[in-house]
VMD Tcl script that draws the C-alpha trace (Angstrom):
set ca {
  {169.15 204.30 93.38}
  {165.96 203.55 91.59}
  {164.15 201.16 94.42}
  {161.19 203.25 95.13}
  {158.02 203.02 97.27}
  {156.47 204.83 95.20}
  {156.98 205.43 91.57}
  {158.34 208.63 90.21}
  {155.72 210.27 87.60}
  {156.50 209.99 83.98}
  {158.43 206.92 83.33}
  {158.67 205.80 80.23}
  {159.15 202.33 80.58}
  {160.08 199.82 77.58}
  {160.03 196.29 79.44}
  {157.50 195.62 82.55}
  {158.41 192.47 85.11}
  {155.48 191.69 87.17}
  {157.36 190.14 90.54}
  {160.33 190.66 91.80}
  {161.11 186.72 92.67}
  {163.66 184.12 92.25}
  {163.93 184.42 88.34}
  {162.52 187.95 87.98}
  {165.39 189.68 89.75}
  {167.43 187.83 87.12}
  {166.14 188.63 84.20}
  {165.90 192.40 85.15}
  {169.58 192.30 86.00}
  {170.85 190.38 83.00}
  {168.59 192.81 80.72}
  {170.26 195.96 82.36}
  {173.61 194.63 81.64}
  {172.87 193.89 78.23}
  {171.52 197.28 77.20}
  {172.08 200.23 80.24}
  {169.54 201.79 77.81}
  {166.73 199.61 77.77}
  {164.35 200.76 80.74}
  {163.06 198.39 82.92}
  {160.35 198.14 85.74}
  {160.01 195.34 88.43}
  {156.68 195.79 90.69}
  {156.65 193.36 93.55}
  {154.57 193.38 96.35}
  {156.58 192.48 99.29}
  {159.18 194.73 100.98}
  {162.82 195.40 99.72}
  {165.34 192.27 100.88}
  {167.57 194.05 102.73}
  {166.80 192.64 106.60}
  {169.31 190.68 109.03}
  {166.81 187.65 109.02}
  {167.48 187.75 105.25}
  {170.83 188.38 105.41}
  {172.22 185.90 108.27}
  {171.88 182.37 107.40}
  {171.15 181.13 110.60}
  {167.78 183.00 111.05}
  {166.31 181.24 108.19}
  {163.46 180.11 110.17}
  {162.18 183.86 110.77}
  {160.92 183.90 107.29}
  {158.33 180.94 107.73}
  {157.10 181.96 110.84}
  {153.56 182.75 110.65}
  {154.25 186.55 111.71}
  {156.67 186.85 108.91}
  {155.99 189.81 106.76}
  {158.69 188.22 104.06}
  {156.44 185.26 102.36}
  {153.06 184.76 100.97}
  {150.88 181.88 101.95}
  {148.49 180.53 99.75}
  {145.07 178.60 101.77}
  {144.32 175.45 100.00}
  {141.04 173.48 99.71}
  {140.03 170.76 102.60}
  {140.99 167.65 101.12}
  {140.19 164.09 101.78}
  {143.61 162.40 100.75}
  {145.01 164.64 103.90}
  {141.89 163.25 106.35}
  {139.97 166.83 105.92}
  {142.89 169.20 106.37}
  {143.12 172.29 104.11}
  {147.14 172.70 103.68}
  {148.78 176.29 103.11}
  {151.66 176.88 101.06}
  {153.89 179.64 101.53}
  {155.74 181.57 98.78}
  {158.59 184.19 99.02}
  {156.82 187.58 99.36}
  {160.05 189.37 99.05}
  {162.59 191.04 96.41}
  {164.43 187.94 95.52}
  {161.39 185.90 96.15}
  {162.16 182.10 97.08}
  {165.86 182.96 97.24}
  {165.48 185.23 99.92}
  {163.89 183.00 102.23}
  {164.23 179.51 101.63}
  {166.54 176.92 103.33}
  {169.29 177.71 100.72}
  {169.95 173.92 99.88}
  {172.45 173.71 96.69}
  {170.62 171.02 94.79}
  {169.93 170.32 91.25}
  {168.24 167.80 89.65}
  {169.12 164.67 87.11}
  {169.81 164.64 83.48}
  {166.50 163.40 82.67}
  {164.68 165.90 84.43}
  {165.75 168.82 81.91}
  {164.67 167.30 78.53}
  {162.14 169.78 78.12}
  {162.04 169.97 74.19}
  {163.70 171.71 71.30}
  {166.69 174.77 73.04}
  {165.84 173.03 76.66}
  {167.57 170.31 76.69}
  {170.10 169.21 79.75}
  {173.09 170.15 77.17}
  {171.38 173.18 76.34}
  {170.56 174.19 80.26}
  {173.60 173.19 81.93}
  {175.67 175.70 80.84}
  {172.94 178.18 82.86}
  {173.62 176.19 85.67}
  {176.98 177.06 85.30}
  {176.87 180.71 85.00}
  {174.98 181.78 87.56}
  {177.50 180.18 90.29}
  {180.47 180.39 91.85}
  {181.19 177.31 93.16}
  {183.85 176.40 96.36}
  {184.36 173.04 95.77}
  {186.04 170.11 94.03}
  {185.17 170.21 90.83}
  {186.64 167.02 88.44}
  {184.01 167.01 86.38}
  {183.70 170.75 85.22}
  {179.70 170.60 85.98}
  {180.24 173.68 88.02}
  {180.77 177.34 87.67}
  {183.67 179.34 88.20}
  {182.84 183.08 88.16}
  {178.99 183.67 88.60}
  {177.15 185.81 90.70}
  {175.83 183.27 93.08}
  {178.51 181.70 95.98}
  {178.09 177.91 96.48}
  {179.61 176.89 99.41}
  {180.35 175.37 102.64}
  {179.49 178.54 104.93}
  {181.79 179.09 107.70}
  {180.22 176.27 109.77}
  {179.04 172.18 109.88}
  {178.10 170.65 112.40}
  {180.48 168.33 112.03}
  {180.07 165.59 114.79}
  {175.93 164.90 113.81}
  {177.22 165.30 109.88}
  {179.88 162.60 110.35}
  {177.28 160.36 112.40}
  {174.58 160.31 109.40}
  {177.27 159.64 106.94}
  {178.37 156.06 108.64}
  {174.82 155.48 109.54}
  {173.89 155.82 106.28}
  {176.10 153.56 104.87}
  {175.18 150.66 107.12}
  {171.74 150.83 105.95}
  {172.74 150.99 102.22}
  {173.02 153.83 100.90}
  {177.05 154.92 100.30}
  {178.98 158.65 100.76}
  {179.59 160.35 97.63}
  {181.92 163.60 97.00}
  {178.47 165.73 94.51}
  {175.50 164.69 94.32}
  {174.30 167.64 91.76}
  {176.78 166.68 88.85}
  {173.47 165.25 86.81}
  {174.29 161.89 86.58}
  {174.67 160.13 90.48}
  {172.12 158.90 93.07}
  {171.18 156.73 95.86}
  {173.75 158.03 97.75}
  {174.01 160.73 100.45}
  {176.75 163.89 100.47}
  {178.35 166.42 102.43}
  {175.89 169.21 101.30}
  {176.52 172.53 99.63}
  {174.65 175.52 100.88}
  {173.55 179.10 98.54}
  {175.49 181.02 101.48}
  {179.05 182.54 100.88}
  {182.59 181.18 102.54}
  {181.81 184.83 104.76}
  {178.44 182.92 105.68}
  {176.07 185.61 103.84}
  {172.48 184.03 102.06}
  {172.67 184.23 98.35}
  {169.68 185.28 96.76}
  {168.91 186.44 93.34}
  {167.91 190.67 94.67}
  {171.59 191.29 96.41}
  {173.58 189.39 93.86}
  {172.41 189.97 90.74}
  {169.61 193.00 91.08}
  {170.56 195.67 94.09}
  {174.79 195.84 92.61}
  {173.22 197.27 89.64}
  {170.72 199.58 91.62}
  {173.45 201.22 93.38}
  {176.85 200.94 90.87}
  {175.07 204.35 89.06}
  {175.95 202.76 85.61}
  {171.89 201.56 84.98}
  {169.73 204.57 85.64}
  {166.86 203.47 83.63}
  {167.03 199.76 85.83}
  {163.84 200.66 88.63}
  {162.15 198.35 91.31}
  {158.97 199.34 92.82}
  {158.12 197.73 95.90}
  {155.60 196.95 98.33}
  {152.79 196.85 95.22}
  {150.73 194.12 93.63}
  {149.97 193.42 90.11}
  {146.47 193.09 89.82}
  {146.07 193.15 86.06}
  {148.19 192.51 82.95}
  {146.25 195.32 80.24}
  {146.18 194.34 77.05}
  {145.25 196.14 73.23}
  {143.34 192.98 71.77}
  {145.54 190.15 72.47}
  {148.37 192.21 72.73}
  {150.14 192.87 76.20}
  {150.47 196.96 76.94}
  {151.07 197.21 80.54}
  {149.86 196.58 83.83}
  {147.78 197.70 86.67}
  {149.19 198.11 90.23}
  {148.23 199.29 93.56}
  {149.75 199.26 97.33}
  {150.00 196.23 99.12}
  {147.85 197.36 102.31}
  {150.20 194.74 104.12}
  {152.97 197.27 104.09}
  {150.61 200.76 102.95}
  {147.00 200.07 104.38}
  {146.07 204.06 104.00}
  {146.65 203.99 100.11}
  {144.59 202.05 97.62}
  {144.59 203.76 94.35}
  {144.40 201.37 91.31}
  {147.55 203.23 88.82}
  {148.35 201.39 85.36}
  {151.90 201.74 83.64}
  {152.58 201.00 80.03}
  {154.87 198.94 78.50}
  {156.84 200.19 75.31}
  {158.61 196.16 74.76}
  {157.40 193.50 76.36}
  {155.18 192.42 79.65}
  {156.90 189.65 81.59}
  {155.19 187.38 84.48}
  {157.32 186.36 87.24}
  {154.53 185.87 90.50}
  {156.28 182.16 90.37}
  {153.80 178.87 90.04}
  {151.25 180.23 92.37}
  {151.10 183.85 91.16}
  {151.71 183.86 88.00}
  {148.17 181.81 86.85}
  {145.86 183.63 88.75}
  {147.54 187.21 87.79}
  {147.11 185.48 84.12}
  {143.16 184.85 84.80}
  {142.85 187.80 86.57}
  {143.81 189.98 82.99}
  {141.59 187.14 81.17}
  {144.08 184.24 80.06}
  {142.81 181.00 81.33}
  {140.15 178.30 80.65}
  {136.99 180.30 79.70}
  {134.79 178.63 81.93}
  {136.67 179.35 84.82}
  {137.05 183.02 83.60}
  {133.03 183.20 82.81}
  {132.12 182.16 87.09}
  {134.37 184.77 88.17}
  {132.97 187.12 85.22}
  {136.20 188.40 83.78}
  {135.97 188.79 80.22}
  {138.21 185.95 78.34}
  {141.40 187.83 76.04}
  {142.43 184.25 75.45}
  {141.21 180.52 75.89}
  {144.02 178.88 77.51}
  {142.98 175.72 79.62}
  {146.03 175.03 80.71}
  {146.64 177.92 83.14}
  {146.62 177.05 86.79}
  {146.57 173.20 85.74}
  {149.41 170.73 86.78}
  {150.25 171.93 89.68}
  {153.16 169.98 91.73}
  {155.30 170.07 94.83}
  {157.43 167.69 96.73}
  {155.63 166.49 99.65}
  {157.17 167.06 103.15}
  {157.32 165.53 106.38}
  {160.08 166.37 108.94}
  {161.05 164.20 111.87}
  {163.00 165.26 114.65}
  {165.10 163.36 117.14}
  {166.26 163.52 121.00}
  {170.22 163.78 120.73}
  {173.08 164.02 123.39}
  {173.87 166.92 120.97}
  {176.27 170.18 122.21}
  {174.98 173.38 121.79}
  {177.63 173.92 118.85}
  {176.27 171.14 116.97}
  {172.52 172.97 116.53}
  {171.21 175.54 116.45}
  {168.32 174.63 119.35}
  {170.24 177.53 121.50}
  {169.62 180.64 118.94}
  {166.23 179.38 117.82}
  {164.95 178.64 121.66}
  {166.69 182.47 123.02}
  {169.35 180.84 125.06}
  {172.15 182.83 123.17}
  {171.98 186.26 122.91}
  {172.10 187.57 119.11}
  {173.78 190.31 119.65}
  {176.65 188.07 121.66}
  {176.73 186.15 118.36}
  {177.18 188.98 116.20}
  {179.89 190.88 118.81}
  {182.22 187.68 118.01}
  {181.05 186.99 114.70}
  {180.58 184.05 115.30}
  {180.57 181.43 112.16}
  {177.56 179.76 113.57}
  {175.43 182.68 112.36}
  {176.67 181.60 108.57}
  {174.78 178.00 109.23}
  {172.05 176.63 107.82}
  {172.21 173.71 109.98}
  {171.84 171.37 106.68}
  {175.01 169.64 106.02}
  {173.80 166.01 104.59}
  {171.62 165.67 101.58}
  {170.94 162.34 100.48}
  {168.58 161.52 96.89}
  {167.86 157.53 97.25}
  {165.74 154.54 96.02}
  {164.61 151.74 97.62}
  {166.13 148.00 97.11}
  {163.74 145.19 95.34}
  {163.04 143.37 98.81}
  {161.98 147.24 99.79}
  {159.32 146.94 96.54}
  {158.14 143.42 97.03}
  {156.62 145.03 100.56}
  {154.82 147.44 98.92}
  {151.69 147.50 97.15}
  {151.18 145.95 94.25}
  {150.31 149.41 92.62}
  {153.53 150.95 93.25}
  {155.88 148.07 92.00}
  {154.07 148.28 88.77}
  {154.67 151.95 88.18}
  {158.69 151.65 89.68}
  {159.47 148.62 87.08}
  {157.85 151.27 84.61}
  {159.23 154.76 85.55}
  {162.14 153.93 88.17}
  {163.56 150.44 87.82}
  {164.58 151.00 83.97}
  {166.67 154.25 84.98}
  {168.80 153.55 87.97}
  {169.15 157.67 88.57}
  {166.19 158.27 89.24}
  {166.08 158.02 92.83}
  {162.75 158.07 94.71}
  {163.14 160.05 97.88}
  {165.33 163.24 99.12}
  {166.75 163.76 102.49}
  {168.38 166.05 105.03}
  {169.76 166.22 107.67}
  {168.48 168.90 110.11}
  {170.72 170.05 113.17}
  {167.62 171.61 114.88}
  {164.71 171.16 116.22}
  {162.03 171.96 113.02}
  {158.76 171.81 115.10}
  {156.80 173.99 116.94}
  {158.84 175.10 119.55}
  {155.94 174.83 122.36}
  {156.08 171.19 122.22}
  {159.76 171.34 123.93}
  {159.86 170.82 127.73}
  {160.47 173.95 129.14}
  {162.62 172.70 132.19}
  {165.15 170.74 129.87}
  {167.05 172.69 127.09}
  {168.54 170.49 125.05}
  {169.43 170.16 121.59}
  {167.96 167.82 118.61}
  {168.37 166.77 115.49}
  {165.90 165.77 112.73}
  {166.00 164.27 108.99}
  {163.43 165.90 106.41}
  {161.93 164.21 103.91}
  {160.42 164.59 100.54}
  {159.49 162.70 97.04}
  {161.07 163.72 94.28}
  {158.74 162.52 91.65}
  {155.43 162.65 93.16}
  {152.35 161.64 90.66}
  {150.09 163.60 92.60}
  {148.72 166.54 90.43}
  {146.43 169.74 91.42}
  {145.55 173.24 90.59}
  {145.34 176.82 91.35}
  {142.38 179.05 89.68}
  {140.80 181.98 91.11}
  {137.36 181.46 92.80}
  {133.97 182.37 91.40}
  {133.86 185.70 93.78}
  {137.79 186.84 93.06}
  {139.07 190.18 93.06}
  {141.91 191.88 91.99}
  {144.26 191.59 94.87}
  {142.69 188.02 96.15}
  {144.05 188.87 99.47}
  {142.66 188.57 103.11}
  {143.93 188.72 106.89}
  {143.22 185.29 108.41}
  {144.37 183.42 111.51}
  {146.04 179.94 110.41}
  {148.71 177.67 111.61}
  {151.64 177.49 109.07}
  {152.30 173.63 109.44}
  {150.30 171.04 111.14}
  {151.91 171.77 114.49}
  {152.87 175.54 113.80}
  {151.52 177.47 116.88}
  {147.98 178.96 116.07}
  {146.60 182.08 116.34}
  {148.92 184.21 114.53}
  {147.59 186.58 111.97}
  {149.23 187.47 108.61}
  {148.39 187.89 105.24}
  {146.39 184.73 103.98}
  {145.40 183.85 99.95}
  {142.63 182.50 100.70}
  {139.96 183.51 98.00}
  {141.10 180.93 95.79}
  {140.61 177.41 94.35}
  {143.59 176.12 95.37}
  {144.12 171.99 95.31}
  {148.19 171.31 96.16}
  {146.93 167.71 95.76}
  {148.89 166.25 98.27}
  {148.96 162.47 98.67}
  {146.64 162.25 95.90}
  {148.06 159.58 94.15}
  {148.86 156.37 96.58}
  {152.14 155.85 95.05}
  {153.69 159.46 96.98}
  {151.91 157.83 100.12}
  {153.61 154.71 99.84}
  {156.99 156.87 99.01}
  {156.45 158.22 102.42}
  {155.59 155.04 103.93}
  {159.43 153.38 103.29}
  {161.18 156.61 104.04}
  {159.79 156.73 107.29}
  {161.31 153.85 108.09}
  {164.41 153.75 106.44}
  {165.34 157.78 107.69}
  {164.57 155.80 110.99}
  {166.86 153.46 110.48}
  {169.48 155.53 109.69}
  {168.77 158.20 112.80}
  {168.45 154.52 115.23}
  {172.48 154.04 113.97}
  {173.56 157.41 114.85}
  {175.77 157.36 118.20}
  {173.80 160.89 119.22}
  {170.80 159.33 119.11}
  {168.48 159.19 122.31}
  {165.23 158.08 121.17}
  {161.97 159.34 118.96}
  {160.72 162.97 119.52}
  {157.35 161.12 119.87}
  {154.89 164.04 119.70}
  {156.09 164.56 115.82}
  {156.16 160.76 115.03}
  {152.98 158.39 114.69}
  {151.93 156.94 117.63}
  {152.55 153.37 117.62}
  {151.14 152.21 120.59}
  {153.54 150.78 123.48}
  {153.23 146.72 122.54}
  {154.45 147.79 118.99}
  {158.07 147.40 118.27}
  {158.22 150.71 116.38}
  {157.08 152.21 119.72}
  {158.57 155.80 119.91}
  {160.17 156.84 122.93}
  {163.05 158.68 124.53}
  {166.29 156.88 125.35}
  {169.18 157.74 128.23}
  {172.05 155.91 125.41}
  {172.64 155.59 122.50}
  {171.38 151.91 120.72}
  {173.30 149.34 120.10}
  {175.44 149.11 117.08}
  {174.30 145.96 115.89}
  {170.54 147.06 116.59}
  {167.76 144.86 114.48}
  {165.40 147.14 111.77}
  {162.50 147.48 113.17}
  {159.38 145.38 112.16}
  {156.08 147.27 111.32}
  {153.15 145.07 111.39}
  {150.23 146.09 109.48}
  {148.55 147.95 112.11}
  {151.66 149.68 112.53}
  {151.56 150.78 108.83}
  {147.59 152.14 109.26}
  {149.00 153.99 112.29}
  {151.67 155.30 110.16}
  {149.42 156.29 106.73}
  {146.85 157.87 108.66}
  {150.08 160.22 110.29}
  {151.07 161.21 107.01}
  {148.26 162.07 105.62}
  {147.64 164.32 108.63}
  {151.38 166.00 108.52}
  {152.87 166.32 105.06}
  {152.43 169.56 103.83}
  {154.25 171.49 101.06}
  {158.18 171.44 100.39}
  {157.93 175.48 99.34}
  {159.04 173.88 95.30}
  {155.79 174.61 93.72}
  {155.68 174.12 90.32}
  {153.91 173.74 86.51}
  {151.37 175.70 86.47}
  {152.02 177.23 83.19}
  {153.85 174.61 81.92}
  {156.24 174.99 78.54}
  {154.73 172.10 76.16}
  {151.99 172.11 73.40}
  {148.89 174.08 73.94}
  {146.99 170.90 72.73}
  {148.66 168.98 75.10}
  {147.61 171.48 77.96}
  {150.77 173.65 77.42}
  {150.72 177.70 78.42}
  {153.93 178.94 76.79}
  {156.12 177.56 74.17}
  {159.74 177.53 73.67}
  {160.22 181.41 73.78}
  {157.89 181.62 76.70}
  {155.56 183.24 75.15}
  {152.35 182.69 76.07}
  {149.93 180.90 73.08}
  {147.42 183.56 71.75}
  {148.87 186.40 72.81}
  {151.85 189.04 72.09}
  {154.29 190.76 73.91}
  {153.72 188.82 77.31}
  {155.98 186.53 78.95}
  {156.12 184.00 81.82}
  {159.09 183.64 83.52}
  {159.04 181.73 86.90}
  {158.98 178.00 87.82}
  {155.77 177.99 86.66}
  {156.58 176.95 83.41}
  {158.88 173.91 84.35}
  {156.92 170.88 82.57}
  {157.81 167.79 84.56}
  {159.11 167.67 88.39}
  {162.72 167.84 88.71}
  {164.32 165.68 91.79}
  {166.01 168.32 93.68}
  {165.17 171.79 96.01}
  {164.32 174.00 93.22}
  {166.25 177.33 93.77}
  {169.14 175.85 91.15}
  {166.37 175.36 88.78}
  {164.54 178.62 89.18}
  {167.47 180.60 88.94}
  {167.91 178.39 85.68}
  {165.26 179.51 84.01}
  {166.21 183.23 84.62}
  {169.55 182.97 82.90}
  {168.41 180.98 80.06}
  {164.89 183.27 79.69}
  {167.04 186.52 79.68}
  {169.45 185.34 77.23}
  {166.40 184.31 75.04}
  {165.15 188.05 75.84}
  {167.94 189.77 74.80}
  {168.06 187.63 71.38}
  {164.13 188.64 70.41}
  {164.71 192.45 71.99}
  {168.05 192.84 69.74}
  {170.19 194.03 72.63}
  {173.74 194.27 72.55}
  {175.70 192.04 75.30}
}
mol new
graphics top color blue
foreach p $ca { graphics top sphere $p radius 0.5 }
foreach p [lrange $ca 0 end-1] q [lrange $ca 1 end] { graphics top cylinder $p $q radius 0.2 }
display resetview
């Protein structure tokens, strides 16, 4: 099997993939296939995939913990549109990157979002979508695929009872049931969700579907992964990409540290994902030259656009008291009142749950817009109101409680649910760039909370020598975005016969003579309950909350985006990147606009259709 540790002497190596993520396990695989001859090399710096926290569904939540060894977070700067707070974003920091830890949501975007120029058009990408899935579902519209690698599916288990509640709750507010939400073409409506997990309940990610078969089936012997190493360097003759540098990640092999270089005989292709990828890029000397001249790395190429346009959905998760069984969450696993290993003697179909089984992609009404400022109505007649899919806002529902876990009473078990909520168009735009001082790994050991209310004082692995701006709530439109789907998530949890009030500690604290009050309740409200009414104190209380909670949505994005170099562009259409030869980027990096949906679906995208464009320019047989 050619995963190593450490990489056997004398390789001779003809195409070099710099991360072992989402897309680059994809890419790999699909260029193995095509040509058992062609010899390929994925580094990546995290650990092989192969652990039960990856594995089971329902211990998702291991891989964001702040002692997880399985994801990367990234340190941003303080910033004054989130009231001084300096967010971190986390990243897969795994074979299979993203894949292998996120919340394995089955969501793709609208039509409009993949008109990306000239061979990347929706007609041109939707076939990808197709072939990487296998998809367990009604399918009347043939948007889906039949034989990929990757299972879409129901899992073994819903929560049925808080799934069924959100679904009529929903509708009373507005916003109606629909059977597939990911077809392309329907919104403002809430489904029964789809999950990357198999009818067996096992995670699909991109390293044990489409990478570790080939590893192991003896057929590709020239098909190697190296492990638990970071690229530090892309090497280059001239402008020309020749190889890369590497060295141990001391996360995983702190007594080694020797710098080793490998050449490749094909092509170089980047796949660190939006975060990675542009400071690996400056690092070998792509990148605006003034930012390359502070941190006195000698330019190969002038390329301003690298690390610019950065984007992610904006998150904020709220989480509700319930009257909730212990089947109908997973508050029992998470909180050690079931033993594991009791779960796994019965194998129990819980363990296949991701305890998401509503998403909902919606847009508010025009009495919604005439309460908002005047600021945001001008850009929704201009951007929203002309294209009734575009939908503003995503949802899910959450059968768990998504907090830190200290903040539960300890003499009350109980189970919760919550609704998470992000935009799915934000204007806010930032950057990543390395700092003035960087080096080549741009890694420290720092204590930080993950999330706003993450318990603090764990240690891990922190980018933090960086000039990182996510950008958050930049732009007063995404704030405003946040503002209505605060109250109308509420609205929908108030209607939900297992609700039992507000988990107030994770809600803004409207104070007790405000209607929108937060508080526990011992029954359910009634069914013909009034909205609440904010009053414009309420909404300060409520802006000022949100700017000190949302944090990242793990979808990062555009950071070396596929348009014009004039107009800021870092690859073209081939994704090769301008000025340069032989080098590649291959990640979500390159997407050029935001695309409404969890971006998995999207990432794994870009693989198929970048490999198939790979195999055309390498001349490989298929």
């Amino acid at each position: 099997m050619g995963l190593y540790t450490n990489l056997p002497d004398n390789l001779d190596i003809d195409v070099l993939i710099a991360g072992g993520g989402t897309a680059g396990c994809i890419v790999a695989a699909r260029l193995a296939e095509a040509d058992p001859k062609l010899s390929i090399l994925v580094i990546e710096g995290g650990p092989n995939n192969n652990l039960p926290t990856i594995e089971t569904t329902a211990f998702f939540i291991a891989n964001l913990s702040p002692e997880t060894k399985t994801a990367i977070f990234w340190q941003g700067n303080a910033s004054e549109h989130l009231n001084g707070r300096a967010p971190v974003v986390s990243t897969g920091g795994v074979l299979g990157g993203g894949s292998s830890v996120n919340l394995m949501m089955y969501s793709r975007g609208m039509r409009p979002d993949y008109e990306w120029g000239p061979g990347w058009t929706s007609e041109d990408l939707i076939p990808y979508f197709k072939k990487l899935e296998t998809y367990h579902g009604a399918d009347p519209t043939g948007r889906h695929g039949a034989d990929g690698p990757i299972h879409v599916s129901d899992g073994p288990f819903r929560g049925t009872r808080p799934e069924q509640e959100f679904i009529e709750a929903a509708a009373k507010v507005g916003f109606p049931e629909v059977d597939d939400l990911q077809i392309f073409d329907v919104s403002n409506a809430v489904q029964r969700a789809k999950k990357f997990v198999s009818p067996e309940g096992k995670r699909q990610d991109t390293a044990s579907r489409y990478l570790n078969p080939l590893l192991a089936d003896g057929n590709h012997p020239k098909l190697h992964v190296l492990v638990e190493h970071q690229v530090t360097r892309v090497l280059f003759d001239g402008t020309k990409a020749i190889g890369l540098e590497y060295k141990p990640n001391p996360d995983f092999r702190p007594e080694e540290s020797t710098v080793r270089s490998i050449k490749a005989n094909r092509c170089v292709i980047v796949s660190c994902g939006a975060l990675g990828t542009p400071l690996l890029l400056e690092r070998s000397g792509v990148g605006n030259h003034s930012i390359l001249a502070r941190a006195n790395i000698p330019a190969v190429v002038d390329l301003p656009g690298v690390g610019e346009s950065y984007q992610d959905h904006n998150l904020a998760v709220y989480p509700y008291h319930s009257d909730l069984s212990p089947t109908d969450s997973l508050d029992a696993l998470a909180q050690g009142r079931v033993d594991p290993a009791d779960l796994f003697a019965r194998n129990d179909p819980i363990l296949g749950w991701n305890a998401q089984d509503v998403t909902c992609k919606i847009r508010p009404t025009d009495e919604d817009i005439a309460k908002l400022d005047p600021e945001f109505k001008a850009l929704w007649d201009k951007d929203f109101k002309p294209h009734p899919e575009r939908f503003l806002m995503l949802a899910s529902l959450v059968g768990a409680f998504p907090s830190d876990p200290s903040l539960l009473p300890k003499d009350k078990p109980a189970q919760y649910f919550a609704v998470s909520t992000f935009t799915g168009y934000p204007y806010s735009r930032g950057h990543i760039h390395i700092a003035a001082s960087s080096s080549s790994s741009n890694q420290e050991a720092a204590s930080f909370p993950l999330t706003n209310t993450a318990p603090t004082g764990a240690t891990n692995t922190l980018v933090s020598n960086i000039d990182f701006d996510p950008s958050f709530l930049s732009h007063r439109f995404d704030l405003q975005s946040h503002m209505w789907m605060y109250k109308t998530q509420r609205e929908i949890a108030r209607r939900m016969p297992c609700f039992r009030g507000e988990f107030a500690a994770c809600h803004p604290p409207f104070p007790p003579e405000s209607k929108a009050v937060c508080k526990e309740l011992d029954a359910p409200l009634p069914a013909d309950t009034p909205e609440i009414v904010y009053t414009e104190e309420d909404d300060k209380i409520l802006e000022k909350w949100l700017r000190d909670n949302v944090g990242t949505t793990w979808h990062s994005l555009g950071t070396c985006a596929m348009k014009a170099r004039e107009e800021g562009g870092v690859v073209d259409a081939n994704l090769g990147v301008y000025g340069t030869e032989g080098l590649k980027v291959v990640d979500l990096s390159i997407v050029p606009q935001n695309v409404g949906a969890n971006t998995a679906a999207t990432a794994m995208m870009v693989g198929e259709k970048a490999a198939d464009l790979l195999i055309q320019e390498l001349g490989l047989s298929k």
